[in-house]
KOLKENU-199552 format. One line per 5 residues: number of its first residue (from 1); for each residue x, y, z of N, C-alpha, C. Coordinates in nm, 3 decimals. Layout:
BEGIN
NUM) X Y Z X Y Z X Y Z; ... $
% end
This chain:
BEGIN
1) -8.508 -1.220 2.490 -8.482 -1.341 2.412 -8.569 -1.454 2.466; -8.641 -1.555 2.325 -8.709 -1.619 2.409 -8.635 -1.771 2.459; -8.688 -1.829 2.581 -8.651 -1.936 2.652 -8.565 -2.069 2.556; -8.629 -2.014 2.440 -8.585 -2.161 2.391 -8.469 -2.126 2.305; -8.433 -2.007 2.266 -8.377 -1.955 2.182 -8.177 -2.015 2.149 $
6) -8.156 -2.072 2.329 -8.014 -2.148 2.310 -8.015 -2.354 2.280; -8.140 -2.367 2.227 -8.157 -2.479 2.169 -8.070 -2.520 2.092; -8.041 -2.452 2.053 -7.928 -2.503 1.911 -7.799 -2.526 1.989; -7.760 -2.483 2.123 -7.653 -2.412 2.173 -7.626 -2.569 2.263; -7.516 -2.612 2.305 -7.457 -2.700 2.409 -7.552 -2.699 2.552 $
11) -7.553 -2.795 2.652 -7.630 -2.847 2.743 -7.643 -2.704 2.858; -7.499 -2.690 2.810 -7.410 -2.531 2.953 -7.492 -2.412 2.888; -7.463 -2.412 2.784 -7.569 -2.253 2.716 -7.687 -2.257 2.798; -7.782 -2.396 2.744 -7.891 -2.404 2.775 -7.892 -2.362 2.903; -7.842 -2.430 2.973 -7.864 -2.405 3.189 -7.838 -2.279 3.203 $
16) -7.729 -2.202 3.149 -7.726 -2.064 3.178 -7.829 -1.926 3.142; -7.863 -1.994 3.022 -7.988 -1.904 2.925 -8.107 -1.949 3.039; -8.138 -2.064 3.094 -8.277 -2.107 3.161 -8.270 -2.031 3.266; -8.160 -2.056 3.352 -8.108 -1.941 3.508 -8.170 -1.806 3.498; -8.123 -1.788 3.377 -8.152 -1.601 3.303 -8.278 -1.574 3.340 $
21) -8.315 -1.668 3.238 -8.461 -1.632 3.223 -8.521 -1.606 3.373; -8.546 -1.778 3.422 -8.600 -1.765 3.548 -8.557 -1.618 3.692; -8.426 -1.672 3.676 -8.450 -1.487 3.742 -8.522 -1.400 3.686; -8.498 -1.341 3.582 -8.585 -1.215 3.511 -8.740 -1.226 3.578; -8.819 -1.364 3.547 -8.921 -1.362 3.614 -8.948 -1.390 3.772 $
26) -8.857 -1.430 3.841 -8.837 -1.429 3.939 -8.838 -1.229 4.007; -8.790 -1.179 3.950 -8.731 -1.060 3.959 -8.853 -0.942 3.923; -8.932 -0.983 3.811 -9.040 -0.934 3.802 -9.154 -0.923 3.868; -9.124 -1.041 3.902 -9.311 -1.051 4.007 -9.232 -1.046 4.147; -9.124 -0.944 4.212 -9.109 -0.894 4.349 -9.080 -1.001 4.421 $
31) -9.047 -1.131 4.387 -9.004 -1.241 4.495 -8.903 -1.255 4.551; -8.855 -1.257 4.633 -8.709 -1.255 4.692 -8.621 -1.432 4.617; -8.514 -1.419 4.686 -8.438 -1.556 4.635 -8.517 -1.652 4.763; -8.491 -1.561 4.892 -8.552 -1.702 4.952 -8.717 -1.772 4.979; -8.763 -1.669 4.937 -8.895 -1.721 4.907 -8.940 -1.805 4.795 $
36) -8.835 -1.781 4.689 -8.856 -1.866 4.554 -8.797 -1.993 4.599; -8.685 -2.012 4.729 -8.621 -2.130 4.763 -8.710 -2.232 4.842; -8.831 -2.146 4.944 -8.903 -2.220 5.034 -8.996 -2.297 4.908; -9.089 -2.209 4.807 -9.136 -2.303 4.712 -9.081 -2.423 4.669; -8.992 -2.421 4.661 -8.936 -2.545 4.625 -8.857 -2.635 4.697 $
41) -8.840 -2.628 4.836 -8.831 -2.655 4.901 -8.675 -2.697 4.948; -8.621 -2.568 4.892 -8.459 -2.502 4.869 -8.466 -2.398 5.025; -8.374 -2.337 4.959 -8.312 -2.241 5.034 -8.293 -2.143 4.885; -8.258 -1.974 4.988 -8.201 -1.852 4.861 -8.094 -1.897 4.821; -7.973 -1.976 4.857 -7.837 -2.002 4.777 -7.860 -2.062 4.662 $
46) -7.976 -2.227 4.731 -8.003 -2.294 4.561 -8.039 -2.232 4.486; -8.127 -2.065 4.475 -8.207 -2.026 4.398 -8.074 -1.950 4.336; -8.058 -1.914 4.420 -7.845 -1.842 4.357 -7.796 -1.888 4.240; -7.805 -2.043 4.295 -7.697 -2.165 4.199 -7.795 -2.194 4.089; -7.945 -2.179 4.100 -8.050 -2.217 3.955 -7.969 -2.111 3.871 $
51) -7.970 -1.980 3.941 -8.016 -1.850 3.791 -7.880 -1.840 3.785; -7.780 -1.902 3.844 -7.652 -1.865 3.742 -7.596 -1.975 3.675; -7.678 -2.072 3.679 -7.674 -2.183 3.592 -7.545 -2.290 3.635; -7.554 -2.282 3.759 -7.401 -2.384 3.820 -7.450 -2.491 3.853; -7.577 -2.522 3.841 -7.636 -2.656 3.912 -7.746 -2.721 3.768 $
56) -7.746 -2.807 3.828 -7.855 -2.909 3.655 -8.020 -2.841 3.742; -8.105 -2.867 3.658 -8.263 -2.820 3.692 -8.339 -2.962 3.702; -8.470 -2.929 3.799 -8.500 -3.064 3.805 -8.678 -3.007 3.734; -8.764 -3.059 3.665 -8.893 -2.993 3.594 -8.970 -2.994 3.723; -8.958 -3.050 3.832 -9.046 -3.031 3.937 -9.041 -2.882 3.975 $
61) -8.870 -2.859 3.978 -8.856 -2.751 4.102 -8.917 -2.630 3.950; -8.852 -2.603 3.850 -8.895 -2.499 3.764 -9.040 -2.496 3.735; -9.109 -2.654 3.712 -9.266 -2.618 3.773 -9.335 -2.545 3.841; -9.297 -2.531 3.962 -9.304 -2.458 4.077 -9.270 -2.347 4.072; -9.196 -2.336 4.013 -9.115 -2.167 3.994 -9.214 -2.049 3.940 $
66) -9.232 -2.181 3.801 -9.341 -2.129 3.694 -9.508 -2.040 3.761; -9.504 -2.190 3.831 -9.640 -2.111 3.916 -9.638 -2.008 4.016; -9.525 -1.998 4.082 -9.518 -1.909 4.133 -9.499 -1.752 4.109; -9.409 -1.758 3.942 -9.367 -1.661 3.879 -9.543 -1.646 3.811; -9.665 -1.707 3.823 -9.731 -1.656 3.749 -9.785 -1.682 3.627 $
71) -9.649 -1.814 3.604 -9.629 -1.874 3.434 -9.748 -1.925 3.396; -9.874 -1.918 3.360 -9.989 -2.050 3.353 -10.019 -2.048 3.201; -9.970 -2.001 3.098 -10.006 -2.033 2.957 -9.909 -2.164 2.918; -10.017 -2.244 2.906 -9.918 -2.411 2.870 -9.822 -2.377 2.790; -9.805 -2.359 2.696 -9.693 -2.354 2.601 -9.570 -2.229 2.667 $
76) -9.622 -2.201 2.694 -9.512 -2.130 2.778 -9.414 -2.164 2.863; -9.520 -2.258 2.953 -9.457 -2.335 3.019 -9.356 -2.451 2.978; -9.420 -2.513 2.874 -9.336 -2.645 2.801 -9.250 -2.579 2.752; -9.228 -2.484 2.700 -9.079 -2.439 2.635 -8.999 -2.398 2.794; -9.048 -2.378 2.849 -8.938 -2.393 2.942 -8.888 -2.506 2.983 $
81) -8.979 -2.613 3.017 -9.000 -2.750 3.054 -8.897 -2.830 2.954; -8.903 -2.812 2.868 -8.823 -2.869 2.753 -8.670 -2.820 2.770; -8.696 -2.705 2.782 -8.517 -2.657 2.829 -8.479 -2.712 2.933; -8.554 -2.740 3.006 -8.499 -2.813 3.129 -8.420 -3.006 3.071; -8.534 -3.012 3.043 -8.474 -3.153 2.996 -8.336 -3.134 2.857 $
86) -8.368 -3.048 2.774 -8.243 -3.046 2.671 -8.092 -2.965 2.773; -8.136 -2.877 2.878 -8.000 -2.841 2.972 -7.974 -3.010 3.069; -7.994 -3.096 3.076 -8.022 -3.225 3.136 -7.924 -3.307 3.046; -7.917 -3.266 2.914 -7.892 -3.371 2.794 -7.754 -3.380 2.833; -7.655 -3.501 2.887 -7.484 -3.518 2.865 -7.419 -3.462 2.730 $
91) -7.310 -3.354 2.752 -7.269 -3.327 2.655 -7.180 -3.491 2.574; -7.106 -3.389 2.469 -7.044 -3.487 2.406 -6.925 -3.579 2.507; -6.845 -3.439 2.627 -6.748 -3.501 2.732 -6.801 -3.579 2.846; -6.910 -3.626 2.821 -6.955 -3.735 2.945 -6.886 -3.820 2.962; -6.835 -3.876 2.838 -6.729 -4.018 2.790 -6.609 -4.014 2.923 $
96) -6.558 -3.849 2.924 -6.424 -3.833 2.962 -6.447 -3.769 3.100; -6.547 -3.835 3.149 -6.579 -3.727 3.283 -6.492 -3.790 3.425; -6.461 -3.909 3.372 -6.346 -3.976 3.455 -6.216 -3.891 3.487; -6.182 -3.845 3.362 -6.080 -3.755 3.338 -6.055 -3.613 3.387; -6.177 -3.579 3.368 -6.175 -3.428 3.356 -6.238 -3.377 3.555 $
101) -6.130 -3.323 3.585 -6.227 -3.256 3.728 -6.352 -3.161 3.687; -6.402 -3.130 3.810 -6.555 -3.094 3.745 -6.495 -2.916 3.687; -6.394 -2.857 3.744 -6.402 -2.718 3.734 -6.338 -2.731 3.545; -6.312 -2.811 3.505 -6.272 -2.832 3.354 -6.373 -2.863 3.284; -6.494 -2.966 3.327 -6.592 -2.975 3.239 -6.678 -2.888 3.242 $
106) -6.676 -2.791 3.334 -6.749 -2.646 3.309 -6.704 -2.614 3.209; -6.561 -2.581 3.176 -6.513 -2.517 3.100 -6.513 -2.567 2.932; -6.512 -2.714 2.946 -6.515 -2.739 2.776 -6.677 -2.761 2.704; -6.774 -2.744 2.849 -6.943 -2.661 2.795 -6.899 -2.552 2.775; -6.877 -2.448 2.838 -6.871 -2.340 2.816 -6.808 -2.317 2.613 $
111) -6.711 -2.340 2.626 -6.623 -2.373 2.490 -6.736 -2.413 2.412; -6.736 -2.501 2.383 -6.869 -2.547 2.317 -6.960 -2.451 2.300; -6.967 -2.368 2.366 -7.125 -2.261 2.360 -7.059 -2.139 2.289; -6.954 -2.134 2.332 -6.892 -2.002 2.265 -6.925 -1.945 2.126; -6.942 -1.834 2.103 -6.929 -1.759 1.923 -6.782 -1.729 1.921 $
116) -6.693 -1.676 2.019 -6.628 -1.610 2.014 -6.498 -1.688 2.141; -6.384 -1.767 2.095 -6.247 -1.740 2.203 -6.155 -1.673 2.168; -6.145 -1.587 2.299 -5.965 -1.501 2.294 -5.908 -1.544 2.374; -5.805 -1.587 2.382 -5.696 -1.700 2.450 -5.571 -1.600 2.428; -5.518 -1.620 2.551 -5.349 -1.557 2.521 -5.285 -1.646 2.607 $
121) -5.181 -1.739 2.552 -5.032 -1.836 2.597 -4.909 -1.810 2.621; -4.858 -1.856 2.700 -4.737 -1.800 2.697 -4.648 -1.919 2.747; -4.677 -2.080 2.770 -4.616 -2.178 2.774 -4.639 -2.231 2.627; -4.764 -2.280 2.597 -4.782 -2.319 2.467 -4.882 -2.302 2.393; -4.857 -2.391 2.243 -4.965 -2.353 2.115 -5.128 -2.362 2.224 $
126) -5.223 -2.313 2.189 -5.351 -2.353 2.235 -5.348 -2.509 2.232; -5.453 -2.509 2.311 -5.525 -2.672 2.318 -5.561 -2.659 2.157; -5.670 -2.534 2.096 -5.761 -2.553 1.994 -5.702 -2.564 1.878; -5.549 -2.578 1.889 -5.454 -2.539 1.769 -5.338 -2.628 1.816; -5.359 -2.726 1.865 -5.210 -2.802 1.911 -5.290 -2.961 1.772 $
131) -5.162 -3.037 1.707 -5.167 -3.137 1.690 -5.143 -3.275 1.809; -5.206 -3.339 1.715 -5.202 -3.478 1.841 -5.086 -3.492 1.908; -5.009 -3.552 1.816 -4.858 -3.540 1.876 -4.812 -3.451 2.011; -4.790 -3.352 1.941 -4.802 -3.224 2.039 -4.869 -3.219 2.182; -4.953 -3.260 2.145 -5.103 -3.241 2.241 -5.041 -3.401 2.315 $
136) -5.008 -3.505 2.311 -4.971 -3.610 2.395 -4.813 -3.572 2.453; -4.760 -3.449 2.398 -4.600 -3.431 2.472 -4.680 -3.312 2.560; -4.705 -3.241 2.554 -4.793 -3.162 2.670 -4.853 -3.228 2.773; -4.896 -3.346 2.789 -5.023 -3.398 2.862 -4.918 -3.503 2.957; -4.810 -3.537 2.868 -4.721 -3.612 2.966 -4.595 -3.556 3.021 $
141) -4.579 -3.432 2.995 -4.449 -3.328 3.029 -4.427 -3.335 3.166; -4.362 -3.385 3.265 -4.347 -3.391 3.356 -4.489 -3.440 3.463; -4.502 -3.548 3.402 -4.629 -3.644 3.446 -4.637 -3.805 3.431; -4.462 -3.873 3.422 -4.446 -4.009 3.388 -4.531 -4.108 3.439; -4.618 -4.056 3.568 -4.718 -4.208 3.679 -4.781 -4.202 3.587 $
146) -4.884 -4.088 3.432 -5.036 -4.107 3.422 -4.983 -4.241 3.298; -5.063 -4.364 3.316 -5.084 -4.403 3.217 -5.141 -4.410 3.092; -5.043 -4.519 2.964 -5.077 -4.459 2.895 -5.203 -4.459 2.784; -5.312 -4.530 2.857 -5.394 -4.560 2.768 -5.500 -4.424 2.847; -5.469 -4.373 2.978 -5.493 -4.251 3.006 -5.456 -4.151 2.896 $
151) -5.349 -4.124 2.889 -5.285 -4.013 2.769 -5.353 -4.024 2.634; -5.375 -4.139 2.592 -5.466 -4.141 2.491 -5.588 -4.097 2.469; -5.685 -4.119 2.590 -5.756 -4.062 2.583 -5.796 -3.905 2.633; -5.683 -3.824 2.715 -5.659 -3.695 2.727 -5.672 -3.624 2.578; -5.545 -3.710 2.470 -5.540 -3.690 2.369 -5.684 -3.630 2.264 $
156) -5.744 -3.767 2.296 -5.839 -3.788 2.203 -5.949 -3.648 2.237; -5.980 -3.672 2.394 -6.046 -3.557 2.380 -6.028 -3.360 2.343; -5.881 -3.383 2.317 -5.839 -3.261 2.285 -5.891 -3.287 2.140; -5.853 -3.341 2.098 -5.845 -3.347 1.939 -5.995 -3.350 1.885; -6.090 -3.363 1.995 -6.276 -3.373 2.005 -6.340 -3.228 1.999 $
161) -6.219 -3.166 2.114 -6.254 -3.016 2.108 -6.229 -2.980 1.962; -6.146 -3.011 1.879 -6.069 -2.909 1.797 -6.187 -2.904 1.690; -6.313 -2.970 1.707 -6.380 -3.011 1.596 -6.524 -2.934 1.596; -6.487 -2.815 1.665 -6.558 -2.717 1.732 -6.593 -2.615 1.561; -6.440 -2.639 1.451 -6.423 -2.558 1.399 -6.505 -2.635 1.251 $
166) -6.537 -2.746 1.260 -6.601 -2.807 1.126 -6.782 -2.776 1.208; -6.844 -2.728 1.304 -6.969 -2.750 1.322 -7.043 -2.622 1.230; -7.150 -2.685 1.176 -7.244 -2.587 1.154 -7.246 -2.388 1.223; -7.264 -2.428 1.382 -7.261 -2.310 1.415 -7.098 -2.223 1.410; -7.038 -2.129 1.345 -6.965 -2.042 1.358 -6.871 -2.051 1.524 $
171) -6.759 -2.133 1.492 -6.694 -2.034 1.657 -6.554 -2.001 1.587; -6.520 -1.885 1.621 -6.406 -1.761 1.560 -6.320 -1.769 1.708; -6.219 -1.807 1.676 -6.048 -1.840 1.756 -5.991 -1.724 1.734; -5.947 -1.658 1.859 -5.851 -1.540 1.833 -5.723 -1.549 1.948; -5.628 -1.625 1.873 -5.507 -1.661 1.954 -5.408 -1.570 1.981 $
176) -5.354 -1.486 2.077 -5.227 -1.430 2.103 -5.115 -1.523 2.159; -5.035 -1.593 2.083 -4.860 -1.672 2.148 -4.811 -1.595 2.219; -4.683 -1.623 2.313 -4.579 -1.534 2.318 -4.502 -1.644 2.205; -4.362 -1.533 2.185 -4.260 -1.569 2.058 -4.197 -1.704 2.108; -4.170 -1.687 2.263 -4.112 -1.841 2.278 -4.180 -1.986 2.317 $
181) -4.317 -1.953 2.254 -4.379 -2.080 2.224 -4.321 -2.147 2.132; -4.298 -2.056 1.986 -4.217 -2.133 1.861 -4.075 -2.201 1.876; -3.984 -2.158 1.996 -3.870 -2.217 2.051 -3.834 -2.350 2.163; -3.985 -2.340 2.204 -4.000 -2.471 2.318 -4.000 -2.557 2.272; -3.879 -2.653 2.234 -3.936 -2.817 2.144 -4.007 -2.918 2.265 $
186) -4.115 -2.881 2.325 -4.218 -2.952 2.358 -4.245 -3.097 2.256; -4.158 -3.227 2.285 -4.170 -3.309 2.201 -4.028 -3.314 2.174; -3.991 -3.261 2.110 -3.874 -3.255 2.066 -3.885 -3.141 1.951; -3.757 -3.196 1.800 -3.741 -3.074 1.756 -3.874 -3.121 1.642; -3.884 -3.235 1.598 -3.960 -3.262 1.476 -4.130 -3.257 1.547 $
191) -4.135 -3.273 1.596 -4.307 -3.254 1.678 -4.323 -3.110 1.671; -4.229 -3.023 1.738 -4.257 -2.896 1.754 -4.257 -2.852 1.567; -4.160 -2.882 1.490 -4.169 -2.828 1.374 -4.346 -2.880 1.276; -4.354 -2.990 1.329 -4.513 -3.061 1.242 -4.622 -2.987 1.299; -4.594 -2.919 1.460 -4.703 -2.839 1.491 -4.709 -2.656 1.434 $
196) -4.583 -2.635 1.369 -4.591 -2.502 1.289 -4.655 -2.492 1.200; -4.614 -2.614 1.121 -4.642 -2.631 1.013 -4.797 -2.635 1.011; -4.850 -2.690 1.118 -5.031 -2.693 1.097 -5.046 -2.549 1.179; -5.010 -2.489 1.219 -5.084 -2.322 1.252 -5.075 -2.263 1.151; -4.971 -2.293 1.020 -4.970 -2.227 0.886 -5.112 -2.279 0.848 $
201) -5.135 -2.379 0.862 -5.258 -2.448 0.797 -5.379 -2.388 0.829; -5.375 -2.427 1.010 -5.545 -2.330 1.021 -5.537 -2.207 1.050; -5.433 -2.142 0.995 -5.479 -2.018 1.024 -5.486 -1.914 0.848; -5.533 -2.023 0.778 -5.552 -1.979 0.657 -5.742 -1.992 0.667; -5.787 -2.069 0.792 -5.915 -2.071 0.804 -5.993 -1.924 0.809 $
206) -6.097 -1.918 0.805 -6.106 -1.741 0.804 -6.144 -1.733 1.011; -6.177 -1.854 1.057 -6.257 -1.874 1.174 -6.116 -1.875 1.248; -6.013 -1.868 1.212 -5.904 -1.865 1.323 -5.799 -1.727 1.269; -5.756 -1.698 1.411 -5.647 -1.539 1.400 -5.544 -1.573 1.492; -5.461 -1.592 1.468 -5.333 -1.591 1.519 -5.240 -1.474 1.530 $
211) -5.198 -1.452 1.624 -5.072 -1.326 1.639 -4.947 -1.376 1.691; -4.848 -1.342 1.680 -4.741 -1.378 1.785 -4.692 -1.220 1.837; -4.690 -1.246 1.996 -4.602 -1.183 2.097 -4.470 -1.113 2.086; -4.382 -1.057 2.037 -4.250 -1.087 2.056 -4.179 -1.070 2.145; -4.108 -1.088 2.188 -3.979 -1.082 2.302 -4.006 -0.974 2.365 $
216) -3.951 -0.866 2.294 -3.934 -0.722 2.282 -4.004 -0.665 2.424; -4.154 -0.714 2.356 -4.276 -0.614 2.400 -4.323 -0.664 2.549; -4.301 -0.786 2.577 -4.318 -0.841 2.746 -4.439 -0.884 2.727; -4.549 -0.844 2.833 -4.645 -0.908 2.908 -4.764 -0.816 2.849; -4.747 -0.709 2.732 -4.847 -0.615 2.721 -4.937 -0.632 2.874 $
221) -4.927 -0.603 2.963 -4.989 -0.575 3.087 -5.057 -0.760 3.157; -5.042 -0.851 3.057 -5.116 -0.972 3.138 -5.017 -1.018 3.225; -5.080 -1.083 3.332 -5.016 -1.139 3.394 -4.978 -1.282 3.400; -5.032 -1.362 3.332 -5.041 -1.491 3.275 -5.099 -1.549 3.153; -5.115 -1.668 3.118 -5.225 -1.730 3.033 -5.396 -1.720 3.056 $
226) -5.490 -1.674 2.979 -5.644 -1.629 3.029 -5.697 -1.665 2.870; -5.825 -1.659 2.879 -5.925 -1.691 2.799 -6.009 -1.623 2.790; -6.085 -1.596 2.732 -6.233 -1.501 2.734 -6.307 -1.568 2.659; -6.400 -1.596 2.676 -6.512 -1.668 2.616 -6.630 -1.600 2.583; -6.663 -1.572 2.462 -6.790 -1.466 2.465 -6.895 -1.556 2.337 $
231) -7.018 -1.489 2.384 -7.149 -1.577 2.384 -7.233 -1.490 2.290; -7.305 -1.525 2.202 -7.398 -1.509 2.091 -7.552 -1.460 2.168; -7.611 -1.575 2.286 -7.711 -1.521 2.364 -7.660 -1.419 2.446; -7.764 -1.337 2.495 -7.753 -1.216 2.568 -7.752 -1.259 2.673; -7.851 -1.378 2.732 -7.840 -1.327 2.845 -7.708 -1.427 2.945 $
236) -7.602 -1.472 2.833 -7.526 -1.489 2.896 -7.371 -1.402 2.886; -7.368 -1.408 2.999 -7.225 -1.309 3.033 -7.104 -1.365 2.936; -7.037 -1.238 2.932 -6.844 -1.290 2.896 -6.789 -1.332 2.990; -6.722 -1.449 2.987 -6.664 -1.520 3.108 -6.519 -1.566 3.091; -6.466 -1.471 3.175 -6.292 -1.501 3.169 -6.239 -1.643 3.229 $
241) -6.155 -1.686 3.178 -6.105 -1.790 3.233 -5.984 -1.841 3.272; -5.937 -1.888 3.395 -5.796 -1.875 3.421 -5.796 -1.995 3.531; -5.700 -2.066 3.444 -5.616 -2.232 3.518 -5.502 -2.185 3.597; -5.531 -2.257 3.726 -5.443 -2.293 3.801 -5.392 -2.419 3.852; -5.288 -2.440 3.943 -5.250 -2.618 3.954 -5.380 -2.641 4.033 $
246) -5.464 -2.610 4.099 -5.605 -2.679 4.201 -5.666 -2.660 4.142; -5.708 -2.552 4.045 -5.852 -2.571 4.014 -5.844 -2.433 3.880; -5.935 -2.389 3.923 -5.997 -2.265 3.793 -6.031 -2.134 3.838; -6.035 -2.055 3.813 -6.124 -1.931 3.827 -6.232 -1.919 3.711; -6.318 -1.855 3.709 -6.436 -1.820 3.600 -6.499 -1.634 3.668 $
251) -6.425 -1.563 3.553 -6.501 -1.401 3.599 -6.593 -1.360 3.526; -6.754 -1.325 3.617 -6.802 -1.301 3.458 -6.853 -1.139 3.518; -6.803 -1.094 3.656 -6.842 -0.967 3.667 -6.807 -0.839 3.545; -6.908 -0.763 3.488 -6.855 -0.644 3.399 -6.743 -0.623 3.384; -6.681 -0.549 3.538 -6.576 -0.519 3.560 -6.476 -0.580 3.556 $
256) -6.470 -0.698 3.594 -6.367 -0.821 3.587 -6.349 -0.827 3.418; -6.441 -0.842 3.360 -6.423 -0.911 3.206 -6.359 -0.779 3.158; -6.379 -0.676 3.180 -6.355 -0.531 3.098 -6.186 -0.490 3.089; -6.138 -0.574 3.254 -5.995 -0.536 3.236 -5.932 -0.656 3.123; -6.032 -0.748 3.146 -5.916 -0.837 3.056 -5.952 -0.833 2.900 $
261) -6.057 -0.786 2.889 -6.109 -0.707 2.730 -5.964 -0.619 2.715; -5.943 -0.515 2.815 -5.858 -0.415 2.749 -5.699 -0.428 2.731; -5.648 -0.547 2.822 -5.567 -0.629 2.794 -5.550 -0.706 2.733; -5.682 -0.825 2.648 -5.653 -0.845 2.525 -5.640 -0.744 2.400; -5.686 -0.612 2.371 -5.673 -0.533 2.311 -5.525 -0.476 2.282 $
266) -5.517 -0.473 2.422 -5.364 -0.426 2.398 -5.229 -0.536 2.383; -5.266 -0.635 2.395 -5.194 -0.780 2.292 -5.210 -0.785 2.160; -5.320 -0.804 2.108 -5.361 -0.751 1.987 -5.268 -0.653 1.919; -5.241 -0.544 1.962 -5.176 -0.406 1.926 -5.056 -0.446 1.902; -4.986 -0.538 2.038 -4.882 -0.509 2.060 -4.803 -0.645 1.970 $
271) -4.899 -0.741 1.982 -4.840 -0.861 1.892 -4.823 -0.803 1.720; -4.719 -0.948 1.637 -4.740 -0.923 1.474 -4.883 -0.925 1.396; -4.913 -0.872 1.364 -5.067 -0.874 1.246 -5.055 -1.058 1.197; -5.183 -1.082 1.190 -5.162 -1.260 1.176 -5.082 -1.231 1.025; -5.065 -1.150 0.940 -4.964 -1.190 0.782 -4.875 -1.156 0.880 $
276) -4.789 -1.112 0.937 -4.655 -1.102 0.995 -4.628 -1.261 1.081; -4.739 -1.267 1.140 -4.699 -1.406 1.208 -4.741 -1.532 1.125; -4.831 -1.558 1.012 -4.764 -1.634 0.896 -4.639 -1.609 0.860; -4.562 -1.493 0.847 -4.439 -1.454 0.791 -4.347 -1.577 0.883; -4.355 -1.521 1.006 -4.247 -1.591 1.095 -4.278 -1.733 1.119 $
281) -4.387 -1.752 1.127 -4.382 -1.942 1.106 -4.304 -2.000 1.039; -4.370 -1.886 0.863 -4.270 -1.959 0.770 -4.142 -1.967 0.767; -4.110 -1.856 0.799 -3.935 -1.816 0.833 -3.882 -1.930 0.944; -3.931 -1.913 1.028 -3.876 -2.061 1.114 -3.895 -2.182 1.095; -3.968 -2.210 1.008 -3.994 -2.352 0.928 -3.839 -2.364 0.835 $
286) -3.793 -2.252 0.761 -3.714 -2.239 0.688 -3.543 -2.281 0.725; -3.581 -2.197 0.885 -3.412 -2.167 0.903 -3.427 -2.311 1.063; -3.509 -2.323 1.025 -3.484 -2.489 1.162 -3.383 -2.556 1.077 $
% end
C-alpha cells in the first residue's frame, strides 16, 4: 500500500500507516533499529516508538531515515514528507485534551480511523449509542466534585464522537449489551426509557447492529467490557481495547486479537439476532 494511501484517514491512521511503512523499508535494506536510531540521533526504542506509531514524527528525523533507507526519488520522498506533516495535523479532540488523559486520546484517534467497531457492555448503552442525557448521568454517576461546566463538555465530546456515523467514510458499529443494561435506570426511569427509544432509532441505520445478551447465557466466555477496532489499511493491526480505573490496555498482537475475535463470535451466537433485540426494546418500551 502506498504511503499516502491513509490520507483520507484521521491524524492516528496516518502515524500508524507512516511507522509501517518506514519499518518495511527500514527492514528491507538490513538496518537494525539501533542503527536507524544513531542516524537520527535516537536510540533503537525511539525507532520502536516511530514504526508503531506511538510517538508524532518530526520531517528531519524521517528525512534521514529516507536517506538512509535509500529513499532518493523526490516524489517519493514528499509523499512521505507530507504524511508526516498531515500525521502532525490536531485531530478534531485537541479542544478536549484538557479532559481526556493521553491513554483515551489514543483511543478516540484510533475510533476515528476505524472501518469497523465491536464493542461488548455490560454496565451500559455504548458511548456511540448513548443520548446526551444519558451520556451526562453516566459521566456524573458517582463523581459529584467534577464540575459542571466540566460535564458539559465530557458531554459534548461524546456526542462529537457519535458523528462518526454521518461522515463520508463508512464506520459499521457492532454492539453486543448484556440484558441488564435495559434495567439500569442510569438517570432515572424517563432518561433510561428516551435512551431505548433512540437504539430503536439507530439501529434501523444499516451502519449499526445491535444484539442483546440475555441473562440466561452469562459471560459467553468474556470477561468484561472490550472493543475491537478494525482498520480498512493493511498495514494497520486489529487493536483490542480495554478500560480500566488507571488507564487502558491496547492488544494488537495476532494472538491477543484472535481470542477476543472468537469471543466476540461467540456473543454474537449467543446474544438475540438485532430483529429479536428490536423486538425487546420495543416490548420494554411497552410494558415500562
Amino acid at each position: 500500500m502506498a504511503p499516502d494511501s491513509a490520507t483520507g484517514s484521521g491524524p492516528t491512521a496516518r502515524r500508524l500507516v507512516l511507522g509501517s511503512q518506514l519499518r518495511r523499508l527500514r527492514e528491507a535494506s538490513g538496518i537494525s533499529r539501533e542503527d536507524a536510531g544513531y542516524a537520527i540521533r535516537g536510540s533503537g526504542s525511539k525507532i520502536s516508538r516511530l514504526e508503531l506509531g506511538r510517538v508524532g514524527f518530526k520531517e528531519r528525523d524521517v528525512a534521514d531515515l529516507l536517506t538512509l533507507y535509500d529513499v532518493a526519488d523526490p516524489e517519493e520522498r514528499e509523499t512521505f514528507l507530507n504524511l508526516v506533516r498531515r500525521s502532525n495535523e490536531p485531530g478534531w479532540w485537541y479542544s478536549f485534551n484538557d479532559l481526556l488523559p493521553s491513554w483515551f486520546q489514543d483511543y478516540v484517534g484510533l475510533e476515528e480511523s476505524a472501518s469497523r467497531i465491536q464493542t461488548y457492555e455490560i454496565q451500559f448503552v455504548p458511548g456511540l449509542l448513548q443520548t446526551e442525557r444519558y451520556a451526562r448521568a453516566v459521566a456524573t454517576q458517582g463523581r459529584p466534585e467534577i464540575p459542571g461546566d466540566e460535564i458539559d463538555r465530557r458531554v459534548r465530546l461524546r456526542m462529537q464522537r457519535q458523528k462518526l456515523f454521518s461522515q463520508p467514510k463508512t464506520h459499521r458499529l457492532w454492539a453486543v449489551i448484556d440484558e441488564s443494561v435495559l434495567l439500569r435506570p442510569i438517570g432515572g426511569r424517563e432518561v433510561l426509557r428516551e435512551q431505548i427509544k433512540h437504539l430503536l432509532e439507530v439501529t434501523t441505520m444499516p451502519m449499526v447492529t445491535l444484539q442483546i445478551l440475555p441473562f440466561e447465557v452469562g459471560r459467553s466466555g468474556a470477561e468484561g467490557s472490550f472493543t475491537i477496532l478494525r482498520f480498512a489499511e493493511g498495514e494497520i493491526p486489529d487493536i483490542v481495547y480495554l478500560e480500566h480505573l488507571c488507564g487502558a490496555l491496547y492488544l494488537d498482537k495476532p494472538e491477543e486479537v484472535e481470542v477476543y475475535s472468537k469471543v466476540t463470535h461467540r456473543l454474537t451466537v449467543d446474544a438475540h439476532t438485532p430483529k429479536q433485540t428490536r423486538k425487546i426494546l420495543a416490548d420494554t418500551l411497552k410494558h415500562d
